[in-house]
C-alpha positions as CSV (number, residue, x, y, z in Angstrom):
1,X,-4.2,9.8,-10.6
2,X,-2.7,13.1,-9.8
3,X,-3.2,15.8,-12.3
4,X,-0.1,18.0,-14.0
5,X,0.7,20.8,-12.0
6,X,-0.1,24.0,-13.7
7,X,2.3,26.5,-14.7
8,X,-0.2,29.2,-13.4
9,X,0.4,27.9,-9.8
10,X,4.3,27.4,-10.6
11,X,4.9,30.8,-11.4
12,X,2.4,32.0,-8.0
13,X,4.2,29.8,-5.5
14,X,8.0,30.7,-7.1
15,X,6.9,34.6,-7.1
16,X,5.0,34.2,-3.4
17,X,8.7,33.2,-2.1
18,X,10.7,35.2,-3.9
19,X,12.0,32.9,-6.1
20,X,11.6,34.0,-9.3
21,X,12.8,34.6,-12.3
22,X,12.8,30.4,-12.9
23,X,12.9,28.1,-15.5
24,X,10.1,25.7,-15.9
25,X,11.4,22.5,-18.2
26,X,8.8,20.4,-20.2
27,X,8.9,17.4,-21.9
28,X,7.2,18.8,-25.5
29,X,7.3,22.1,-27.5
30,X,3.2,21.6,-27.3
31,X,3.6,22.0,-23.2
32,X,5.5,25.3,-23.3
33,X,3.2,26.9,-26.0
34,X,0.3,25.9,-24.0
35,X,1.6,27.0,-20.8
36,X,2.2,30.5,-21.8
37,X,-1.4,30.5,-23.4
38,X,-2.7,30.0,-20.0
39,X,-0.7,32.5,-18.2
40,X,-2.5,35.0,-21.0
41,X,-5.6,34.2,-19.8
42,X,-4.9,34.4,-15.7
43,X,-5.1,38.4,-15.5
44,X,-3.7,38.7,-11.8
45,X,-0.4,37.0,-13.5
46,X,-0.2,40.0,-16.0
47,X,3.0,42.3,-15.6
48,X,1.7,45.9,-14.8
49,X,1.9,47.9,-17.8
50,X,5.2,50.0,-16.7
51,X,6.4,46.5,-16.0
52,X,5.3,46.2,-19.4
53,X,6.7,49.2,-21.0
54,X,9.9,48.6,-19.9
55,X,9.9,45.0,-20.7
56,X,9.3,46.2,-24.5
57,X,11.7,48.9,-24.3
58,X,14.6,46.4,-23.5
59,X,13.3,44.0,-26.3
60,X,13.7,47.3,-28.6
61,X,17.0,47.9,-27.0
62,X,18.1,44.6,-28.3
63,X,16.6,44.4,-31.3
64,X,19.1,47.8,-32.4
65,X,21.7,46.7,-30.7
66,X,21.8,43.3,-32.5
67,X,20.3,44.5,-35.6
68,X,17.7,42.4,-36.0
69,X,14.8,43.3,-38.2
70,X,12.1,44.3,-36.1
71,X,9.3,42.8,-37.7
72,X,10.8,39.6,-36.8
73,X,10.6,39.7,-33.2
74,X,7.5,42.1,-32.8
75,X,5.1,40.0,-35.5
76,X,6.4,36.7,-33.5
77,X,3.3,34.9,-32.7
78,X,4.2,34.9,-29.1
79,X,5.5,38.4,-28.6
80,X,1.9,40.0,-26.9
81,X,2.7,37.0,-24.7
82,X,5.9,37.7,-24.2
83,X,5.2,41.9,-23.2
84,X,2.1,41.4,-21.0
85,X,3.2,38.5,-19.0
86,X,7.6,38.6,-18.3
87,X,7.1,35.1,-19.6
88,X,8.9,33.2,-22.6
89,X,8.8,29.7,-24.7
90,X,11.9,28.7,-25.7
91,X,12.1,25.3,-27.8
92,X,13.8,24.1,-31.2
93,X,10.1,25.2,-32.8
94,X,11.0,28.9,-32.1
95,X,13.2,30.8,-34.6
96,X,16.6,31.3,-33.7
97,X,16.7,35.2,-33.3
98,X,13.5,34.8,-31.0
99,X,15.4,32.2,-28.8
100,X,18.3,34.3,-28.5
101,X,15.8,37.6,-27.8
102,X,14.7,35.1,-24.7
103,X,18.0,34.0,-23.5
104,X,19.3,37.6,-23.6
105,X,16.4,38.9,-21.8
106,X,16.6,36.1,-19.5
107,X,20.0,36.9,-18.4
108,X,19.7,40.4,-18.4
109,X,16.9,39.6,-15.4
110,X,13.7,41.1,-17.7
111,X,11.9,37.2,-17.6
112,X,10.1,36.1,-14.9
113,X,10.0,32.6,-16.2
114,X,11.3,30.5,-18.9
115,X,9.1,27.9,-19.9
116,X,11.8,25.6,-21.8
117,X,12.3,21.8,-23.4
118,X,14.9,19.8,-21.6
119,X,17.3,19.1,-24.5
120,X,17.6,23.1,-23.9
121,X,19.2,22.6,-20.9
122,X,22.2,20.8,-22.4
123,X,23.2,23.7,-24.7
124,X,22.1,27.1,-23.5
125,X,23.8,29.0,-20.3
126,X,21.2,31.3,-18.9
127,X,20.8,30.5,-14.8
128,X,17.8,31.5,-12.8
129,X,17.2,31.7,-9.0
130,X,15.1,28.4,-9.5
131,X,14.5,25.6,-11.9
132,X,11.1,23.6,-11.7
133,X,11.3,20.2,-13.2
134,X,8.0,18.5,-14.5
135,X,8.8,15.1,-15.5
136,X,11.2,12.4,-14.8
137,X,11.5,10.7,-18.2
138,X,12.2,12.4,-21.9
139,X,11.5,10.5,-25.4
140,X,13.8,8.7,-26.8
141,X,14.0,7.4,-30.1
142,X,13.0,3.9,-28.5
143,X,10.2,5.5,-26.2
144,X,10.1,7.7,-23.2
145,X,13.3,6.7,-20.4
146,X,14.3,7.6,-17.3
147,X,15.9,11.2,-16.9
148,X,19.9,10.4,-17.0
149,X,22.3,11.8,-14.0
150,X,23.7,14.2,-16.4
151,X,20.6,15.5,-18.1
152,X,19.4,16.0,-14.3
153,X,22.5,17.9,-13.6
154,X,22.3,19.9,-17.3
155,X,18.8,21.0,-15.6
156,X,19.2,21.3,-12.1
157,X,22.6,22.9,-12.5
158,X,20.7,25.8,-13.9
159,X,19.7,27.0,-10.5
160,X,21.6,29.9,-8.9
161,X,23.0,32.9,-10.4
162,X,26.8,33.7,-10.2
163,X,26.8,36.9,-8.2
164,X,23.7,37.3,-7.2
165,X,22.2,34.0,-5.5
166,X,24.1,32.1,-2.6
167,X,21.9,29.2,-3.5
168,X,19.5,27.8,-6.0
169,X,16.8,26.2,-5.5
170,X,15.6,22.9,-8.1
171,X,12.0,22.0,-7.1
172,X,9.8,19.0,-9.0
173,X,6.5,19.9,-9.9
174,X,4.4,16.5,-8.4
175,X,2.3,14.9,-11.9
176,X,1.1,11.8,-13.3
177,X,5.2,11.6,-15.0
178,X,6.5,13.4,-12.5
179,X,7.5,11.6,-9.2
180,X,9.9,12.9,-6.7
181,X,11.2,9.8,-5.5
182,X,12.3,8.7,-8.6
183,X,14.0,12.1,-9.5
184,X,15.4,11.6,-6.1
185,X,17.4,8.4,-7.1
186,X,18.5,10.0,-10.6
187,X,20.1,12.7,-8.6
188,X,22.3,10.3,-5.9
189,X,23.4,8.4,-9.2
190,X,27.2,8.7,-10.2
191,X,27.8,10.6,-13.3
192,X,28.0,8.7,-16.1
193,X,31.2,7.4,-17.7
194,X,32.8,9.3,-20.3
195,X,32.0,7.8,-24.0
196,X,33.6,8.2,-27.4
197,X,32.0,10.4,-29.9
198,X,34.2,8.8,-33.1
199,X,32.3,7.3,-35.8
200,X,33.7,5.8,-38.7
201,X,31.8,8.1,-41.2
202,X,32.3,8.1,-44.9
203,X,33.0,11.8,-44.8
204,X,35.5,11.5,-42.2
205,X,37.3,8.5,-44.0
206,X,37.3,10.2,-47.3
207,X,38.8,13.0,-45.9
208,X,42.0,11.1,-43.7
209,X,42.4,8.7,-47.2
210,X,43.4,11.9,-48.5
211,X,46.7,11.7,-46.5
212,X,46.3,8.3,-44.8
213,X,46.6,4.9,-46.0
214,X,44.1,2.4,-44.7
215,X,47.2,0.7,-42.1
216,X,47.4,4.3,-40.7
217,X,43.3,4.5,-40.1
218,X,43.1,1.1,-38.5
219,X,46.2,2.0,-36.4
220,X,44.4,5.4,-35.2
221,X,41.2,3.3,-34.8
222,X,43.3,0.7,-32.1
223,X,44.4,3.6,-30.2
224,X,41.3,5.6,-30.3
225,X,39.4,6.3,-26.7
226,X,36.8,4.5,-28.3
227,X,38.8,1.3,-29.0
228,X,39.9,1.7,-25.6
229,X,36.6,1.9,-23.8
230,X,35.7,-1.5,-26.3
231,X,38.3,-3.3,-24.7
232,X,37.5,-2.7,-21.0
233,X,33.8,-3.5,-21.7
234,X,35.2,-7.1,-23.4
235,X,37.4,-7.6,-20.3
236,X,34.7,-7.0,-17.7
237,X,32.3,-9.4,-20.1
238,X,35.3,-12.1,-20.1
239,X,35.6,-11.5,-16.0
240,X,32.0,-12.2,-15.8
241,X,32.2,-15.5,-18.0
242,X,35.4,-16.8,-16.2
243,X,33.4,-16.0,-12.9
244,X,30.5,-18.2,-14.4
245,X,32.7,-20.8,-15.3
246,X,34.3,-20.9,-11.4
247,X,30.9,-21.7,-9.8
248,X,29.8,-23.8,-12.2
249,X,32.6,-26.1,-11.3
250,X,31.5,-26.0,-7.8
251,X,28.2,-27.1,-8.6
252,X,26.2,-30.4,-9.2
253,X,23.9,-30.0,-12.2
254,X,22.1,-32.5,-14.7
255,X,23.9,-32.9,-18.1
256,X,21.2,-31.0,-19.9
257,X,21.6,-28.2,-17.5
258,X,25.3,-28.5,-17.5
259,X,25.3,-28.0,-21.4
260,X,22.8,-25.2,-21.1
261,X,25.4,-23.6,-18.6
262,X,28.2,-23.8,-20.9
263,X,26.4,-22.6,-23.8
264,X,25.8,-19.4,-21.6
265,X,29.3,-18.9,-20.8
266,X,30.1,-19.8,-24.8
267,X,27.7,-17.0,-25.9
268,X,29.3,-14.0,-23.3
269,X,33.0,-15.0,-24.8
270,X,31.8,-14.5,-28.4
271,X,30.3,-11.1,-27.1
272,X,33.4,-9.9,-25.3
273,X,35.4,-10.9,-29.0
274,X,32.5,-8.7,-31.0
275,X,32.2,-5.6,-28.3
276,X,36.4,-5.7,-28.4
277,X,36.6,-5.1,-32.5
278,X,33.4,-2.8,-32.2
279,X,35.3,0.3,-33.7
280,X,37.6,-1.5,-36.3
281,X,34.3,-3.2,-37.6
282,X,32.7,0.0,-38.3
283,X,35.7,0.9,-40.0
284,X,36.1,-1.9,-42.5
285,X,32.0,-2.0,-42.9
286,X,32.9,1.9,-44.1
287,X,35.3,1.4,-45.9
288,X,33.6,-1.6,-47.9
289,X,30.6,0.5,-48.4
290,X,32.9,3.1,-50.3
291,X,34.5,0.7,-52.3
292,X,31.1,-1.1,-53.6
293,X,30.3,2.5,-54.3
294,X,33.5,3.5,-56.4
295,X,34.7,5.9,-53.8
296,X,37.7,3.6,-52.8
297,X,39.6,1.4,-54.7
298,X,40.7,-2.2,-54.5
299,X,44.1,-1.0,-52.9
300,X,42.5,1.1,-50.5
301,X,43.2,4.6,-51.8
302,X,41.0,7.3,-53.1
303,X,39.6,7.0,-56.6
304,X,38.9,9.6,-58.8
305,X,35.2,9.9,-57.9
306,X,36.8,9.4,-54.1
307,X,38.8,12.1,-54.4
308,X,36.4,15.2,-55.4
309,X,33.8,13.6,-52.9
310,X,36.2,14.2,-49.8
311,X,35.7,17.5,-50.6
312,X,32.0,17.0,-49.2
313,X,32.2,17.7,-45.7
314,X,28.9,17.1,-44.7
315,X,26.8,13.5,-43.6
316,X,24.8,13.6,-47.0
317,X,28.5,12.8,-48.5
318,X,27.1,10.0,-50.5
319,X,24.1,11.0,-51.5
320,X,25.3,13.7,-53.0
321,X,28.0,12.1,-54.3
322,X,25.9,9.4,-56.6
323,X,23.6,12.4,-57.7
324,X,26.4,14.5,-59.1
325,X,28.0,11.1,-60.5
326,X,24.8,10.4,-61.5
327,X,23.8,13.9,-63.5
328,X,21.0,14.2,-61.6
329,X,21.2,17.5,-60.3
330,X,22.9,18.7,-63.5
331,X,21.6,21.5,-65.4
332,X,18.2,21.8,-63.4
333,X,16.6,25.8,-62.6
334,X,18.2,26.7,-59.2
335,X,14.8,25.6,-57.8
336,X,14.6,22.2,-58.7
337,X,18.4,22.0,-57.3
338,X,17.7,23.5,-54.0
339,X,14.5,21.3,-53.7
340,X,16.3,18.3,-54.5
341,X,18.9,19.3,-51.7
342,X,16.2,20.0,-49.5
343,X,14.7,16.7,-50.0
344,X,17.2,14.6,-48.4
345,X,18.5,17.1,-45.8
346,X,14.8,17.1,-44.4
347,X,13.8,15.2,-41.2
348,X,11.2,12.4,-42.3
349,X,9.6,12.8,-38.4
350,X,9.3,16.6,-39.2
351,X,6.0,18.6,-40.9
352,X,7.1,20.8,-44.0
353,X,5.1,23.1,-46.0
354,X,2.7,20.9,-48.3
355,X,-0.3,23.2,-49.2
356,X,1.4,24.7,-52.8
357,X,2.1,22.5,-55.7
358,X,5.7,21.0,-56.0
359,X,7.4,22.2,-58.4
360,X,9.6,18.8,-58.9
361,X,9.0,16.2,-60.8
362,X,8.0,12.8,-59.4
363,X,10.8,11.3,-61.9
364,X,13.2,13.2,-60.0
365,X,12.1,12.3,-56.7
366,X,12.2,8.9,-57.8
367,X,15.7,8.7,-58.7
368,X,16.8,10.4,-56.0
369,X,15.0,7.8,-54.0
370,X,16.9,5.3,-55.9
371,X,19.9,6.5,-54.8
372,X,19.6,6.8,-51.4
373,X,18.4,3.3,-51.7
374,X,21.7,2.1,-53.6
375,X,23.9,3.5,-50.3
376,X,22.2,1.5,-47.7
377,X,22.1,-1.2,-49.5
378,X,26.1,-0.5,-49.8
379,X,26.3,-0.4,-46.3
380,X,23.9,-3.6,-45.6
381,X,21.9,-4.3,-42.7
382,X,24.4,-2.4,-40.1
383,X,23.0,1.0,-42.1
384,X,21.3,3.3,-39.2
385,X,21.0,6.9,-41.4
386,X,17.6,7.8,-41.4
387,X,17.7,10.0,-44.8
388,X,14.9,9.9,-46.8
389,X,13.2,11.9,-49.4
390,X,10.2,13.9,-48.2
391,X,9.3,16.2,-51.2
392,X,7.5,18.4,-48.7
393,X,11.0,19.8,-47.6
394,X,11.5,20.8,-51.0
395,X,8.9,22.8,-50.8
396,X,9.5,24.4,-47.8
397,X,12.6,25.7,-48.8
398,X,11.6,26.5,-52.4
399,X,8.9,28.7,-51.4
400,X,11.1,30.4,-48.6
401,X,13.8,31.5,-51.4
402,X,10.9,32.7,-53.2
403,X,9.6,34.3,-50.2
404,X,10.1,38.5,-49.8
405,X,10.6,38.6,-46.1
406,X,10.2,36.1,-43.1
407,X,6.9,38.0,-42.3
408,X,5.6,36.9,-45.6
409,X,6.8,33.4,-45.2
410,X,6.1,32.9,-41.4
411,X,2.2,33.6,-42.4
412,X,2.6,30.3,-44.9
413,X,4.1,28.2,-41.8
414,X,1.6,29.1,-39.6
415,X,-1.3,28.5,-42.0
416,X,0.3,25.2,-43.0
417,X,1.0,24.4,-39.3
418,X,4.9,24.2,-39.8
419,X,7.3,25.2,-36.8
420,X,9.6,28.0,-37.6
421,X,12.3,26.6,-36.1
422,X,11.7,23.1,-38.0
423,X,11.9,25.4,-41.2
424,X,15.0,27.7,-40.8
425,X,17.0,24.3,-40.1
426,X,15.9,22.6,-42.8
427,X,17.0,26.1,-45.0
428,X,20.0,26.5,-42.6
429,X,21.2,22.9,-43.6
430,X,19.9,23.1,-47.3
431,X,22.7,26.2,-47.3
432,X,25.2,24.3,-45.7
433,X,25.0,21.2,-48.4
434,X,25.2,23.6,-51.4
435,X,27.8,25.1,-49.8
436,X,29.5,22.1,-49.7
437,X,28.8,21.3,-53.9
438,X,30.3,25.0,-54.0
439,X,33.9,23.7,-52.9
440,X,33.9,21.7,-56.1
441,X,35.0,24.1,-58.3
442,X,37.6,22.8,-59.7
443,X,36.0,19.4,-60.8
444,X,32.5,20.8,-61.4
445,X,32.7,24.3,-61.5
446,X,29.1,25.0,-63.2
447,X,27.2,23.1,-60.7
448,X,29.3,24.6,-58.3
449,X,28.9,28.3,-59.0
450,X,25.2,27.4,-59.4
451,X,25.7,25.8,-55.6
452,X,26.8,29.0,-54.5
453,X,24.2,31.3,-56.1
454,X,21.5,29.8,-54.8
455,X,23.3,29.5,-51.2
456,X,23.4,33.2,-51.1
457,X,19.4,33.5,-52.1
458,X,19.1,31.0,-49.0
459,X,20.9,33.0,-46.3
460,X,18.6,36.4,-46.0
461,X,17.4,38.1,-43.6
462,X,16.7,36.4,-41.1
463,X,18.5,33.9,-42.0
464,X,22.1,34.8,-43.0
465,X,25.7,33.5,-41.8
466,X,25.5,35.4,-38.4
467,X,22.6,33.7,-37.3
468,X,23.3,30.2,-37.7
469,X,20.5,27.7,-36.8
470,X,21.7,25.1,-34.2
């Protein structure tokens, strides 16, 4: 079986032609950290050290012209690699000053190379002469799939720099998940028709109920794109059963075969009825769940608790909801509030910090549990929300209010093997919930000014309301 083509040859051949700087996608965060510690270790691939020493003077540049604290970028575990070799990671694992350092450099020509995941390539603009592609599938959240036309175009369309390049130049790397032909096939695909992004959230109902009746919200929902789209996917389903039904009149078959036939075409009607009410279903399963939940009441308009919970602009709506209903995160030390917080705004795939002692209570965790248990069970077995409880969030973002600097902290993630990216958006999202309990000031206003308070002792430096973590 072929072998992975190395990144030490991709950045000779691209340099050889004059093709450089680049950007090399990967399918793992573990790829690009281990690509740039092999470039450390080929000496002939080293910058020369006034390449060097102006390479660090720009990062300097940049670091006083965005005033960012230096120890940030310069005690970044990958900034020697970054100095001696032109070359940068950039991934959701990185913190997002040091991902911005790289993008800025990037387009400012300093980087040879950008050694980058492909979800990057969706939602960061920095072009390069050439792009070098390495696989043709991604994971999914069912298992690793075919590279999409669009997410080849996000990638490829990287190639060639406004003003300065006449032409890019996308190349594919040959490996054991990297064939040519196949990328060749993804490219000649049409692009992808357009999809709705509307999801009958509770959030987003509790919010329109506060001017909307429930006849206005299923009227918006029939004239939605999404509602739209539905329909046109339960009239080609209907066109393919009526075709069915046309040639099996034409043909001879046994009775059993017959009935299996008609069964068929039985089955692809009751489809086309279920894909056609697709968005009104999610709205009345939504709206059911809020009601078995005391958000809604039997009429269809906001209770009480409904009505101070709209103010909750965020997907941990609920949740939140039933613990401040609950007087579970009432009167606690701001710690035990932002770990709770923390808890359930964590990603259960994710590693957190785990190597100190939690300061919560099991009991708490337990209730919490309970509650997030008592909303999908609300919503039944159409519930997708992953949200659980991992205490070890809490901790993270305990110990990183607790924390005197990022330097400090950033030695506690490495040790415990945590990404810093993974951290500052679990604290970056922590912020945003409390800040969310904040706006309830006028219903709650103690938990609300504690909310705030401890929002503030979240969003330091590095980590403050200019640098938002995507």
């Amino acid at each position: 079986m072929l072998g992975e083509f190395p990144v030490t040859k991709v950045l000779s051949f691209l340099d050889a032609d004059d093709l450089l700087p680049a950007i090399l996608f990967r399918t793992s965060r573990k790829q690009c950290d281990a690509d740039l510690v092999r470039l450390m270790r080929t000496e002939k691939l080293l910058l020369t050290p006034s390449e060097q020493s102006k390479l660090n003077g720009e990062i300097h540049n940049l670091i006083y012209e965005y005033q960012i604290e230096k120890q940030v970028i310069t005690g970044h575990t990958q900034y020697d690699a970054l100095v001696t070799t032109g070359v940068g990671a950039h991934h959701a694992g990185q913190l997002l000053i040091w991902r911005l350092l790289l993008e800025e450099l990037m387009s400012r020509g300093c980087l040879k190379l950008m050694i980058a995941t492909g979800t990057v390539a969706a939602g960061v603009d920095f072009p390069a002469r050439s792009v070098v592609i390495t696989a043709h599938s991604k994971r999914g959240a069912e298992g690793f799939r075919t590279l999409s036309s669009s997410e080849f175009q996000q990638m490829s369309g990287r190639a060639g720099r406004r003003g300065k390049d006449t032409v890019g130049f996308c190349f594919v790397a040959p490996g054991p998940f990297s064939d040519a032909r196949v990328i060749h096939d993804v490219a000649k695909r049409p692009p992808e028709p357009l999809r709705s992004a509307y999801f009958a959230s509770p959030s987003t109902i509790l919010n329109l109920l506060k001017f909307r009746s429930v006849d206005d919200l299923n009227f918006t929902v029939q004239k939605s794109l999404g509602a739209f789209l539905d329909s046109k996917a339960a009239a080609d389903i209907r066109k393919t059963a009526a075709d069915d039904e046309q040639q099996l009149a034409q043909k001879q078959l046994s009775p059993e075969a017959l009935k299996k036939a008609e069964k068929r075409i039985r089955r692809k009607l009751k489809e086309a009825e279920e894909v056609k009410g697709t968005h009104a279903r999610l709205l009345s399963e939504t709206l059911s769940a809020l009601a078995k939940l005391g958000y809604v009441t039997e009429e269809g308009s906001l209770s009480e608790k409904g009505f101070w919970a709209a103010h909750l602009c965020t997907n941990l709506v609920l949740q939140l909801g039933e613990a401040i209903n609950d007087f579970l995160i009432y009167d606690l030390p701001s710690e035990k509030l932002v770990g709770l917080v923390a808890s359930i705004a964590g990603d259960p795939h994710r590693s957190y910090l785990s190597i100190r002692r939690n300061p919560i209570e099991r009991e708490l965790f337990e209730k919490l549990a309970e509650i997030v248990k008592r909303v999908k069970e609300a919503f039944g077995a159409n519930y997708s929300s992953e949200i659980e409880v991992v205490p070890d969030a809490a901790v993270t973002v305990i110990t990183w209010m607790e924390s005197k600097d990022w330097i400090e902290y950033a030695g506690l993630l490495r040790l415990a093997g945590v990404a810093e990216g993974d951290a500052a958006r679990l604290i970056m999202q922590t912020a945003e919930h409390l800040g969310q309990i904040s706006r309830l000031y006028e219903t709650h206003a103690p938990l609300a000014t504690q909310a705030a308070e401890v929002r503030r002792r979240l969003l330091k430096p590095p980590l403050s309301d200019d640098w938002v973590s995507d």
